[in-house]
N, C-alpha and C positions, 0 to 999 in steps of 0.2 A: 163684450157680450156677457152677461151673467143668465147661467143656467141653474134654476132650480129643482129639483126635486124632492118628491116626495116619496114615501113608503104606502103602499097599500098593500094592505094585509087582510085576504081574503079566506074565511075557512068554508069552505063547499066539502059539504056530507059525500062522504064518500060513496053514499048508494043512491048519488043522483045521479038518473037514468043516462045513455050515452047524448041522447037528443035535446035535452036541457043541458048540458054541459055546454053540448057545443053551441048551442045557443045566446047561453050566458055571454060562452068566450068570444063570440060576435057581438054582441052586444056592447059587450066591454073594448072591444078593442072597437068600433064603430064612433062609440063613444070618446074614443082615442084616450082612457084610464090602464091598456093595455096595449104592447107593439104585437106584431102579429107573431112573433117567437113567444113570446109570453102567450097570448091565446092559442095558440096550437097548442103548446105545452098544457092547459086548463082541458082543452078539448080531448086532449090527449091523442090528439092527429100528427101523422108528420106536416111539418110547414106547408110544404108543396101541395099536401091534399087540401090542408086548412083555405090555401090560400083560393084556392080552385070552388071551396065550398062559398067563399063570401059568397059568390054571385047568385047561387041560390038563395038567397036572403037580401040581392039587391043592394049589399055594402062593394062598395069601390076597395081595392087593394091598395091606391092610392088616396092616401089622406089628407091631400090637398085642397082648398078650393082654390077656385079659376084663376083669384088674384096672386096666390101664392105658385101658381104653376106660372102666372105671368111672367112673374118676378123671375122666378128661378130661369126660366128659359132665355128671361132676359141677360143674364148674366153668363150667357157662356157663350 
């Protein structure tokens, strides 16, 4: 199995407001460009809360789809 990755290197203004941060940082991690430790950290939330807040916005905490949850479930 070969893993790649990448660097992404974001500069967000620091006098962007708390509700667009964390916005952003859903976004991004939605988009799966960020893990959800990485967007809490942008949101500047603890994990726990970050993670509680997806659902207000309708993003899954799990970043799978159906055939990868297949999969995985298959194998244990």
């Amino acid at each position: 199995m070969t893993l790649m990755l990448d660097t992404l290197t974001l500069k967000v203004p620091q006098d962007l407001d708390e509700s667009k941060r964390e916005r952003l940082a859903v976004a991004l991690f939605d988009a799966q460009l960020l893990t959800s430790g990485q967007a809490a950290e942008m949101a500047e939330l603890p994990l726990s809360l970050f993670l509680t807040r997806l659902g207000d916005y309708g993003v899954s905490v799990l970043q799978y789809s159906a055939e990868e949850a297949i999969a995985e479930a298959s194998q244990k």
